[in-house]
RODO-2510 file (C-alpha; in nm, 4 decimals, decimal comma):
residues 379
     n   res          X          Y          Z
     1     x    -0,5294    -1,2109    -0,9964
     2     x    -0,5854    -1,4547    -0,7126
     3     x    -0,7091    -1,3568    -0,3721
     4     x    -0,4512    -1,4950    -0,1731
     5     x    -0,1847    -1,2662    -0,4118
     6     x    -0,4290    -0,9272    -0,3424
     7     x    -0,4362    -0,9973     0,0162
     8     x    -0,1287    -1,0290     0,0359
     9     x     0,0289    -0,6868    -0,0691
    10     x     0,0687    -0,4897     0,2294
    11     x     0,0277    -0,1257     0,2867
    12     x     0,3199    -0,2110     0,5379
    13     x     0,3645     0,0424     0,7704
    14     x     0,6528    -0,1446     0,8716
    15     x     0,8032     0,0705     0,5843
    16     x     0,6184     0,3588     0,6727
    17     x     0,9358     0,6168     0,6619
    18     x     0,7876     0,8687     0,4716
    19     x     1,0106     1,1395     0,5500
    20     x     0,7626     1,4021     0,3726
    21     x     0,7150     1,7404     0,5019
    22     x     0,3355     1,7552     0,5518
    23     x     0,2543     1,5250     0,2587
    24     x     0,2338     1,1198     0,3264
    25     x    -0,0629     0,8725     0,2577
    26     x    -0,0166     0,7412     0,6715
    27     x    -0,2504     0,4288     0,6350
    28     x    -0,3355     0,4636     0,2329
    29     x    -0,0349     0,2903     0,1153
    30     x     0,0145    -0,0688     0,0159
    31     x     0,3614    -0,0591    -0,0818
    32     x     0,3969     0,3172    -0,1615
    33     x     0,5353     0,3932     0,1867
    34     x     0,9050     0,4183     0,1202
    35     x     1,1796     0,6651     0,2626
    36     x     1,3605     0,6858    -0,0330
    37     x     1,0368     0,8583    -0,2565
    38     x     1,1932     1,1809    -0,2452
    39     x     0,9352     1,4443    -0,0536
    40     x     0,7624     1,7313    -0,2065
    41     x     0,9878     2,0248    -0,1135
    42     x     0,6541     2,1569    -0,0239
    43     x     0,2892     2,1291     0,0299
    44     x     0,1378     1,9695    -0,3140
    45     x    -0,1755     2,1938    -0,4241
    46     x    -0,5138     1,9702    -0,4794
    47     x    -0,5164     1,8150    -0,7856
    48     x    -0,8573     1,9475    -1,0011
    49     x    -1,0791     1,7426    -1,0084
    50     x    -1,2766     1,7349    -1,4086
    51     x    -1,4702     1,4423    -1,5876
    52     x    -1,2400     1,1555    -1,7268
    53     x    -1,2597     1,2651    -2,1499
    54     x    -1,3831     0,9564    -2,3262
    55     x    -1,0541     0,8848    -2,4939
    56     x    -0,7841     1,0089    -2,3045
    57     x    -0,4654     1,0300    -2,4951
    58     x    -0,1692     0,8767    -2,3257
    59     x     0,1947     1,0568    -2,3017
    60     x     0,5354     0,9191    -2,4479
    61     x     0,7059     0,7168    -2,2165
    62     x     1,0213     0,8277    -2,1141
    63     x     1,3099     0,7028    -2,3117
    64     x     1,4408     0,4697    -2,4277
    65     x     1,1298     0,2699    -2,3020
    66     x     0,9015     0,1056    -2,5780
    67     x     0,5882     0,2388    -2,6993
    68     x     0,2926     0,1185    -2,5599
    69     x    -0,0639     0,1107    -2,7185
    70     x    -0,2492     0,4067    -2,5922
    71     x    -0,5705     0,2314    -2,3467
    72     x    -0,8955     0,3945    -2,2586
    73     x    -0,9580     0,4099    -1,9015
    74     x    -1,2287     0,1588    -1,7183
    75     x    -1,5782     0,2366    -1,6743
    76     x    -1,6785     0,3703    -1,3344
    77     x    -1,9586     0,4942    -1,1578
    78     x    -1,7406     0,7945    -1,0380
    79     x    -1,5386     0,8643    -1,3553
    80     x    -1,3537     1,1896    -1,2143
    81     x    -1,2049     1,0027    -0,9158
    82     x    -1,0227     0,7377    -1,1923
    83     x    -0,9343     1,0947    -1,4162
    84     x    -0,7669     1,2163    -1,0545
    85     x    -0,5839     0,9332    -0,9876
    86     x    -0,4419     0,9192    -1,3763
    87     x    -0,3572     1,3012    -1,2866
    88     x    -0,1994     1,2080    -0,9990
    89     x     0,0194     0,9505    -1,1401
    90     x     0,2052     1,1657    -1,3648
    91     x     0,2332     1,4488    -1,0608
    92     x     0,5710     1,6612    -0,9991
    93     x     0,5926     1,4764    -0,6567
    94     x     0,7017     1,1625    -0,6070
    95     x     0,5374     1,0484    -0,3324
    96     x     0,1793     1,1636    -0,5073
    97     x     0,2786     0,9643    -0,8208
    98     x     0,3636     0,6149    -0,5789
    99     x     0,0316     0,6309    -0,4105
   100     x    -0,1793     0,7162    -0,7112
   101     x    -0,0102     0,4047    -0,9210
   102     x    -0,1262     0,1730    -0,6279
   103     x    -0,4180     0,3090    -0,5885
   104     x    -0,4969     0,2043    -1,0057
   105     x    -0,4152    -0,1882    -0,9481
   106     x    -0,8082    -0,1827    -0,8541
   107     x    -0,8438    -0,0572    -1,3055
   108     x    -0,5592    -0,2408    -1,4772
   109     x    -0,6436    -0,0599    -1,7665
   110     x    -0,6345     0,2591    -1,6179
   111     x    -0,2586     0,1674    -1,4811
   112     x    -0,1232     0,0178    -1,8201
   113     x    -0,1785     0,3821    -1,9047
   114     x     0,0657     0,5225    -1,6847
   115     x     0,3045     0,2709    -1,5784
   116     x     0,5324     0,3157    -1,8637
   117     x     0,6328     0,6172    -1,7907
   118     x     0,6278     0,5029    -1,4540
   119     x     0,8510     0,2567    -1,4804
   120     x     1,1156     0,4558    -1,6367
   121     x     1,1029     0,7312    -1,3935
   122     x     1,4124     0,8636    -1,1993
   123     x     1,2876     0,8063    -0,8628
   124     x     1,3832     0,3930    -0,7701
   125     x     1,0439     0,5025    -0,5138
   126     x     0,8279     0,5141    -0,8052
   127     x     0,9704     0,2390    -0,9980
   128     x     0,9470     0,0009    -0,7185
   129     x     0,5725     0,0676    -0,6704
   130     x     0,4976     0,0727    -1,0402
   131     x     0,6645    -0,2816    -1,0843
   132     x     0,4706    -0,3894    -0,7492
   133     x     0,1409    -0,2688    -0,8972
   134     x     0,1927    -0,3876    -1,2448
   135     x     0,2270    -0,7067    -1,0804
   136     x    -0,0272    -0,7487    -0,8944
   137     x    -0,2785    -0,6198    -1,1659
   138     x    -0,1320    -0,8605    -1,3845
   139     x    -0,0559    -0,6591    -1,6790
   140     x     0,1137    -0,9129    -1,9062
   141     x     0,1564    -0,6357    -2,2276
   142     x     0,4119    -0,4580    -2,0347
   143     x     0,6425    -0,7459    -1,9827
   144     x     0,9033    -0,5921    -2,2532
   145     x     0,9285    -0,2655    -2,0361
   146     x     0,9524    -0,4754    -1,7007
   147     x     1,2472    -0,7209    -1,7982
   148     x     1,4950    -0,4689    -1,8455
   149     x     1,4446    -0,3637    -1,4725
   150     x     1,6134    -0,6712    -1,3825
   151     x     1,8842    -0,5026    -1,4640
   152     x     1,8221    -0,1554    -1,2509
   153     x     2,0683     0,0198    -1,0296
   154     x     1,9061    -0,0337    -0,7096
   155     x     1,8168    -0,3036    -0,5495
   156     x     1,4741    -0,3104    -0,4331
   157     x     1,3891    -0,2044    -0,7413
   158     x     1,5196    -0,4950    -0,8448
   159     x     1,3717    -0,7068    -0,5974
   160     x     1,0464    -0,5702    -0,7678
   161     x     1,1073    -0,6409    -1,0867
   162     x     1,1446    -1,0551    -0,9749
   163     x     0,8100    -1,0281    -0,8071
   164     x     0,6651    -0,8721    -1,1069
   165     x     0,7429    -1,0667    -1,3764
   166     x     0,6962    -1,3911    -1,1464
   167     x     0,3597    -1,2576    -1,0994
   168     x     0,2679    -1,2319    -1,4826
   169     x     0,4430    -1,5487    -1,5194
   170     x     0,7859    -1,5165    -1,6407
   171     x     1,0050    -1,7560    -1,4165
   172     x     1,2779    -1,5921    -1,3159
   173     x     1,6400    -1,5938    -1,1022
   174     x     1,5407    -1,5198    -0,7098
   175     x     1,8511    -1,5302    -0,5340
   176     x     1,8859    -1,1849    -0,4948
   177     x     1,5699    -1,1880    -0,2734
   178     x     1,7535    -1,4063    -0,0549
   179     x     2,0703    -1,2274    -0,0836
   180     x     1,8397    -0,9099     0,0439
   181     x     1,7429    -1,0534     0,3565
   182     x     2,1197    -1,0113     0,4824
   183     x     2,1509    -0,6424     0,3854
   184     x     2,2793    -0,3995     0,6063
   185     x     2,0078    -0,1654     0,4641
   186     x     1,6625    -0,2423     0,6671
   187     x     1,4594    -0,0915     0,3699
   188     x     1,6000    -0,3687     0,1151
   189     x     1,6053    -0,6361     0,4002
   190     x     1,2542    -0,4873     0,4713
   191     x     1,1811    -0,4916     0,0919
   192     x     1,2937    -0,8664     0,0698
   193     x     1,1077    -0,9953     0,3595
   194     x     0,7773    -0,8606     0,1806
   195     x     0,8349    -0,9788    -0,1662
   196     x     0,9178    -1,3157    -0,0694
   197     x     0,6177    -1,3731     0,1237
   198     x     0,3848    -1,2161    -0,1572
   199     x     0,5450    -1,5302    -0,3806
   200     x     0,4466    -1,8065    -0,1923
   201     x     0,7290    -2,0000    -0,1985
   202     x     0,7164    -2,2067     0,1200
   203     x     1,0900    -2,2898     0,0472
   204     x     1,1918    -1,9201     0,1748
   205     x     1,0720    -1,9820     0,5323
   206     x     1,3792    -2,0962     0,6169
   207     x     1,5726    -1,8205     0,5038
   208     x     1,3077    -1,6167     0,6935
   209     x     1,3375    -1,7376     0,9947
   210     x     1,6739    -1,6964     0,9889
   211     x     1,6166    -1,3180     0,9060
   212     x     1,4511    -1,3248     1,2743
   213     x     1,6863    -1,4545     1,4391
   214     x     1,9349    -1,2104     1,2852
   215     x     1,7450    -0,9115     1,3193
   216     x     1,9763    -0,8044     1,5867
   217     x     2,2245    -0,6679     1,3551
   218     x     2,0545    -0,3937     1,2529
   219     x     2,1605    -0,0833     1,5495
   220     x     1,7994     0,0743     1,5903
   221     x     1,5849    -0,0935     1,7804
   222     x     1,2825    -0,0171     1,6598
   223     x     1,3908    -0,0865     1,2906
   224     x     1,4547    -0,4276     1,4534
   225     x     1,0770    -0,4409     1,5478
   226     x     0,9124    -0,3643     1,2201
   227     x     1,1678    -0,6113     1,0631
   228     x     1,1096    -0,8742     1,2898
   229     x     0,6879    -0,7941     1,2228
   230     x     0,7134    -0,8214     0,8826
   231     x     0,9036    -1,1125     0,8816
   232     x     0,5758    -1,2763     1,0978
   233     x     0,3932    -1,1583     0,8216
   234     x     0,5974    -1,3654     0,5274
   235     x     0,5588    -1,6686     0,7428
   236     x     0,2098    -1,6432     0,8334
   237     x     0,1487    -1,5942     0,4618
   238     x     0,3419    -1,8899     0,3874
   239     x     0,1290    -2,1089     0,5891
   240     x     0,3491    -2,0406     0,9257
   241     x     0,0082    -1,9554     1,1931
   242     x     0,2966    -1,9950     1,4586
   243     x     0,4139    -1,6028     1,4479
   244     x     0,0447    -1,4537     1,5078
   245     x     0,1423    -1,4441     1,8690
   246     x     0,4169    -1,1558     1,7559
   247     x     0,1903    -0,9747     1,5259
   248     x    -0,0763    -1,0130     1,7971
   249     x     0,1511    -0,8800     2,0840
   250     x     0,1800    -0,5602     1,8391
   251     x    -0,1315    -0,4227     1,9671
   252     x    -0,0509    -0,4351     2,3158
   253     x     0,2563    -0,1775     2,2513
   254     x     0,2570     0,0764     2,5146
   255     x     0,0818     0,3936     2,3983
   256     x     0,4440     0,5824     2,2590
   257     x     0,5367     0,2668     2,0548
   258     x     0,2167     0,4101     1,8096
   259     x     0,3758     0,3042     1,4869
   260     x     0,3900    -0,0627     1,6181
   261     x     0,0357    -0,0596     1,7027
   262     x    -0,0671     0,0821     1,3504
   263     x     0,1960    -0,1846     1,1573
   264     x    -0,0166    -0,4622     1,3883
   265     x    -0,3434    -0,3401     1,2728
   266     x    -0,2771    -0,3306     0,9228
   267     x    -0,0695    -0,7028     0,9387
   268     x    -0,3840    -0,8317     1,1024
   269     x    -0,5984    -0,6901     0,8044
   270     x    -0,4034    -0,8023     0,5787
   271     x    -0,3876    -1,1716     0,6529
   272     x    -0,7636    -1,1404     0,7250
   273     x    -0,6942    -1,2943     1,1244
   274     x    -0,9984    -1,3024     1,2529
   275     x    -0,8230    -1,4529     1,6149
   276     x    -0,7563    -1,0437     1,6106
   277     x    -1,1071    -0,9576     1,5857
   278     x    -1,1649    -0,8890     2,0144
   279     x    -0,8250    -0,7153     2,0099
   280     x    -0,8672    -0,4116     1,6885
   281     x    -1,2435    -0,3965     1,9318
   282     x    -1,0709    -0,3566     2,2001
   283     x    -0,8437    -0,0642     2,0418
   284     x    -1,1498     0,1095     1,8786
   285     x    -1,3707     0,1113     2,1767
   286     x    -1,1345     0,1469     2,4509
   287     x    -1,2935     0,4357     2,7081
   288     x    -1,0759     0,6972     2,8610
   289     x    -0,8554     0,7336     2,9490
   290     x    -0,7474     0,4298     2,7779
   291     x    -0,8514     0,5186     2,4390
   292     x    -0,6137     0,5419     2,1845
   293     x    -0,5424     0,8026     1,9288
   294     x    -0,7977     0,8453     1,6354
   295     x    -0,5205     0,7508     1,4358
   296     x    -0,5056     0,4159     1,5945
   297     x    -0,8530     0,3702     1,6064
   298     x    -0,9263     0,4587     1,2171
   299     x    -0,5815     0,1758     1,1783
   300     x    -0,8047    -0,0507     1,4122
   301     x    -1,1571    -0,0418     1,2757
   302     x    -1,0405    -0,0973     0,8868
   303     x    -0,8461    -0,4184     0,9963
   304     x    -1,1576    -0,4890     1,1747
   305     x    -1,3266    -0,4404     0,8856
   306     x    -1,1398    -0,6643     0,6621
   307     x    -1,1443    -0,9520     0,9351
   308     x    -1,4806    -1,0302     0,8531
   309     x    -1,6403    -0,8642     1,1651
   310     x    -1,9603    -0,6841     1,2128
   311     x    -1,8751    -0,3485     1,3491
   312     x    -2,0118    -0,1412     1,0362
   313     x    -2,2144     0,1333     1,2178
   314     x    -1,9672     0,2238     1,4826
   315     x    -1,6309     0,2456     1,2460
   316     x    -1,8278     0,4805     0,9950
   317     x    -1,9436     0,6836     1,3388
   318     x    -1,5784     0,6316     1,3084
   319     x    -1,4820     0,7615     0,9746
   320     x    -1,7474     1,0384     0,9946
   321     x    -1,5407     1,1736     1,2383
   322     x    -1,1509     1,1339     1,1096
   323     x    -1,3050     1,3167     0,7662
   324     x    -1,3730     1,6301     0,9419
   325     x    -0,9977     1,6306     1,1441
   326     x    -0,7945     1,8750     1,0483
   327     x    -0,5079     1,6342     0,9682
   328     x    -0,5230     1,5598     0,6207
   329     x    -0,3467     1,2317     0,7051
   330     x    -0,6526     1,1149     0,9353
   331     x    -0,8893     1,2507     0,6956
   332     x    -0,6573     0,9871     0,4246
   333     x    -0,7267     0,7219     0,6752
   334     x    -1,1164     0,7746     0,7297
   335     x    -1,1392     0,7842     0,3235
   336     x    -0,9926     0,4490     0,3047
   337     x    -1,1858     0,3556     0,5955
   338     x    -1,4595     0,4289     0,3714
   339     x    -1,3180     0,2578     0,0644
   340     x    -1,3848    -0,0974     0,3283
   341     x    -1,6813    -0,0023     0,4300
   342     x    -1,8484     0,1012     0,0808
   343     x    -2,2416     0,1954     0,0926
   344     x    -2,4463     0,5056     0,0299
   345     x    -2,3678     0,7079     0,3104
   346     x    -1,9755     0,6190     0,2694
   347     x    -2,0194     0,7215    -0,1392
   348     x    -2,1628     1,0637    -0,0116
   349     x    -1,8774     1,1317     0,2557
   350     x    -1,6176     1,0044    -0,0074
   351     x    -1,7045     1,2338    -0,2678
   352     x    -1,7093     1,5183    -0,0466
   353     x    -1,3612     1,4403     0,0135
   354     x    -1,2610     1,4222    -0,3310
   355     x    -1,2957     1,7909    -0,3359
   356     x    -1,0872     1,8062    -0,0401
   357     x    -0,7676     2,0880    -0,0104
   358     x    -0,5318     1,8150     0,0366
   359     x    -0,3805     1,5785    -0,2328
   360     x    -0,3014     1,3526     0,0294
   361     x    -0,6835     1,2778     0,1031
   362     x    -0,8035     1,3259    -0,2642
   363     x    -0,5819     1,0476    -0,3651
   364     x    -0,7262     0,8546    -0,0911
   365     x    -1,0982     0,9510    -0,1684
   366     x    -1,0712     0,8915    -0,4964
   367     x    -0,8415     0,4886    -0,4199
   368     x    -1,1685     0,4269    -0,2202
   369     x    -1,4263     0,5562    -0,4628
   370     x    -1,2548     0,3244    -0,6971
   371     x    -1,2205     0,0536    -0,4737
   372     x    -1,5980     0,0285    -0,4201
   373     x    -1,6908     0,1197    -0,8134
   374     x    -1,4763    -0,2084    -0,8932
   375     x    -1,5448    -0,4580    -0,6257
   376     x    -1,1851    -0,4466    -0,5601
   377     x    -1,0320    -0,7167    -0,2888
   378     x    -0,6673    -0,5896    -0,3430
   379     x    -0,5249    -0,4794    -0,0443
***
């Protein structure tokens, strides 16, 4: 897969309505973060945590989806984290199974084995991140099972399905990206806006702009925001530099606008701006009583991380600190904080966290375990 394609795949907080009583992956999430993965009804128990078997044996696919030659998992220096996330990918809850099939785009293998099953599943959620990771690992033997999606009864899920099978190389129709963009629905619009920038098309920067200018129609304000930041994304990925000044101004949101903050971080990560490199320093060191949440901070020091810059020693004082929180969402955070930051001392805290009483954080532990085991760049 190219760099510029991993890079690009956002862990967008811009769609981070996770509507999930006490269970979401708040900064662990490329594209797993949607409202409409149903929430656990309750708090999911920890997911055990035993050696991967040497040939695991891989389940029917749900109907009426093609079979799929069974694949043993990938080598890893931390085989039971790769075993968790297969676990976790065939979970009762949604929202576990969406984060755990992003978190396997780092072992392709490893996801061919459960994105059948994935891709047929009744939640559009789980579909939609299953197509997004299938693309992006560039698993070209599941093309029969992805075509058919084309054809799916919702739309971002559709949406998906383009990027996918663009990404392992089957041109096909994009208008209905385009047709997106004008939805009434700021999840699809949302949706649209990301998949169009992961393409690369510089043609669509037109149409995106035009989503900008337009992002008045949609009522909420702050749905406006997030629309209008994702947008800058697209465009700076397309080669548009022009709209760092908006993703920039992000991080200068007053303290209650937090989600803002955290969707700047992350953008700037993601596009690797290292213009943003004083600012996310600014956020992580800021004294009282100007500092900003942990939360912030943990959002602040990974895109700091990914910029290029040399801050390792104070964002693992960092992460040292958000895995002992009791929020098992912070704890998430500092694990992937880890996953960036990779080295002995970051192995040790990560696969103390592995063990961890949350699902939320052992998915997270065990992404970042992963991450480092594989050299992964995906994003």
């Amino acid at each position: 897969m190219t760099h510029r394609r991993c890079a690009a795949l956002v862990r967008a907080a811009a769609l981070i309505l996770v509507l999930c009583s006490g269970f979401s992956c708040s900064g662990g999430g490329r594209y797993g973060n949607r409202g409409w993965v149903a929430p656990p009804q309750q708090q999911a128990p920890p997911l055990a945590v035993v050696p991967a078997p040497p040939a695991p044996v891989r389940q029917t696919p749900v109907a009426p989806l093609p079979p799929v030659p069974a694949i043993a998992l990938t080598p890893t220096a931390h085989p039971e984290a790769l075993n968790l996330l297969v676990q976790a990918a065939r979970s009762g809850a949604p929202i576990v199974r969406a984060h755990a099939l992003e978190a396997l785009v780092c072992t392709p293998a490893s996801l061919a084995l459960v994105a059948p099953a994935a891709l047929g599943d009744v939640n559009p959620g789980v579909r939609f991140v299953a197509l997004m990771a299938v693309g992006e690992a560039r698993c070209t033997d599941l093309l029969p099972i992805v075509e058919p999606l084309l054809l799916d009864d919702n739309a971002s899920v559709r949406c998906a399905a383009i990027f996918c099978l663009n990404s392992l190389g089957r041109q096909v129709d994009q208008t209905p990206l385009a047709e997106a963009l004008y939805s009434s629905d700021p999840t699809l619009c949302g949706n649209g806006v990301l998949i169009l920038g992961l393409l690369g098309n510089g043609s669509a920067a037109g149409l995106l702009r035009e989503a900008v200018e337009g992002e008045s129609a949609h009522a909420d304000p702050a749905q406006s925001r997030i629309l209008e930041l994702q947008v800058a994304e697209a465009l700076v990925l397309l080669g548009d530099r022009t709209y760092l000044d908006a993703i920039h101004a992000a991080l200068f949101a007053p303290a209650e606008q937090s989600e803002m903050i955290m969707l700047g971080c992350q953008i700037c990560g993601n596009i690797r701006d290292p213009d943003s490199g004083q600012m996310l320093l600014r956020l992580l060191e800021a004294p009282p009583p100007f500092q900003r949440p942990i939360e912030i901070r943990l959002a602040a020091a990974e895109s700091l991380i990914q910029t290029g810059a040399r801050a390792q020693e104070r964002c693992l004082a960092l992460a040292q600190a958000g895995a002992v929180e009791p929020d098992p969402l912070i704890r998430a955070q500092a694990a992937s904080l880890f996953g960036r930051l990779g080295g002995p001392m970051a192995v040790q805290e990560l696969e103390r966290l592995l063990r961890d009483e949350s699902p939320v954080v052992q998915i997270a532990a065990s992404a970042a375990l992963n991450r480092i085991d594989t050299g992964c760049t995906a994003r």
